[in-house]
N, C-alpha and C positions, 0 to 999 in steps of 0.2 A: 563439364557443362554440356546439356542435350543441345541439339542440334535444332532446334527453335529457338533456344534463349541466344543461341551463337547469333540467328540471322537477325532477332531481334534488337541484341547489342550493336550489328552493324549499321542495321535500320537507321538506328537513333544517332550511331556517332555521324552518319553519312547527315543526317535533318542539323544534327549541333556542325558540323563542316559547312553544310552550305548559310544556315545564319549569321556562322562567323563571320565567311567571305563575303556574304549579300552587306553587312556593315562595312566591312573593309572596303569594296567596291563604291558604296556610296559618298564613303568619306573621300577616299581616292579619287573619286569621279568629281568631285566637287573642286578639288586640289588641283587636276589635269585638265581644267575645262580651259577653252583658249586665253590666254593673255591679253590676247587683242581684244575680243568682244567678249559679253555676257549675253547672258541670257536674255535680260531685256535690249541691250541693246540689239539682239541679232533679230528678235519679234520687232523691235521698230525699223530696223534695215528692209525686212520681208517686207512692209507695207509700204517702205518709199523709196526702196534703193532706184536709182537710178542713172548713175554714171559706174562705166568699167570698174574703179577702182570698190568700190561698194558690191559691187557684186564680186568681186576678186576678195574680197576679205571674206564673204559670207561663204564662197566654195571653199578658202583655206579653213573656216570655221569647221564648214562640214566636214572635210577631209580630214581634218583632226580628228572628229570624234569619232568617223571612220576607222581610224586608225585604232583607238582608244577601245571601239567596241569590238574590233575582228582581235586585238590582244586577247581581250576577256573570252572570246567564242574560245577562242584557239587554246587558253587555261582552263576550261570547265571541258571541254573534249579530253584533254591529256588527263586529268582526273578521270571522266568516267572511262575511260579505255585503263587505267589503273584498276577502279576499282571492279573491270569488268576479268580482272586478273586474281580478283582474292575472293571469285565464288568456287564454293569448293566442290569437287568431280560429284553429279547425283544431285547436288542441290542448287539452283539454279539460283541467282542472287539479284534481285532486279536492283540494285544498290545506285548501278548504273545509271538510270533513268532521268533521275529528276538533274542531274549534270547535262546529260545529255540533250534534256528539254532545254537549258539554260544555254547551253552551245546554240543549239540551235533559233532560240531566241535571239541572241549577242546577235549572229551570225547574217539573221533579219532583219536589225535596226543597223547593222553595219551597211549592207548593200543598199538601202534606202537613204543613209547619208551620202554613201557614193553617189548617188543616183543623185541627190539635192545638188550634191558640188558639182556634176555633171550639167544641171540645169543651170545653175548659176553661171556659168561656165558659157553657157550657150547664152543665156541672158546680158554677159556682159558684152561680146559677140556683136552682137544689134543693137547694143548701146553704143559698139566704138563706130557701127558703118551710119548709125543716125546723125552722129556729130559731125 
C-alpha cells in the first residue's frame, strides 16, 4: 500500500470514528442529562427562578453537564494524543486535529457551565440575604 492511500485510509477511519462517537455522545448525552430538571423545565427556571432552592437545582443542573462535558473534552484529547502516535517518521499525519478541535470545544461549553453554576450560585446568595 503507497503511502497516500495509507494516510488516506486513516483520514476516513478517523471521519467514520468521530461519526460514530458524535451519535454515541448524543444518545448518551440525552440519557445523562439531569434527573431533576430538563431542559424545559431549566429555560422556565432561568426566567423566574427566584428563591435559594431554584437557583441551587439550576447550579447542580449546570455542574452536571459540567461534569458531563470536561468527561467528553478529556476522551477526544486521549484520542487525538493516540492518534498523534500512529503518524509515521517523514509523514506527518494531521489525523489529530479534528479530536483535538472537539477537545477543545467540550472543554468551552464545560468552563461556561461552570461559570453558569457559579452565577446561580451567586444568585441564590442575594435570594437568602433578601428573605
Amino acid at each position: 500500500m503507497k503511502v497516500g492511500q495509507r494516510q488516506i485510509r486513516v483520514i476516513l477511519n478517523s471521519i467514520l470514528t468521530i461519526a460514530i462517537m458524535m451519535g454515541a455522545i448524543s444518545i448518551r448525552g440525552m440519557a445523562q442529562t439531569s434527573p431533576v430538571l430538563s431542559r424545559k423545565e431549566v429555560n422556565a427556571l432561568l426566567k423566574s427562578a427566584t428563591t435559594v432552592q431554584e437557583h441551587h437545582e439550576l447550579a447542580t443542573y449546570y455542574r452536571e453537564q459540567a461534569g458531563h462535558l470536561s468527561a467528553e473534552s478529556q476522551r477526544f484529547a486521549k484520542q487525538a494524543d493516540f492518534m498523534d502516535t500512529q503518524s509515521k517518521r517523514g509523514a506527518p499525519c494531521t489525523c489529530a486535529a479534528p479530536y483535538r478541535h472537539l477537545s477543545n470545544e467540550y472543554a468551552t461549553k464545560a468552563r461556561q457551565a461552570e461559570a453558569s453554576a457559579v452565577q446561580q450560585d451567586e444568585l441564590s446568595q442575594k435570594a437568602d440575604k433578601i428573605k
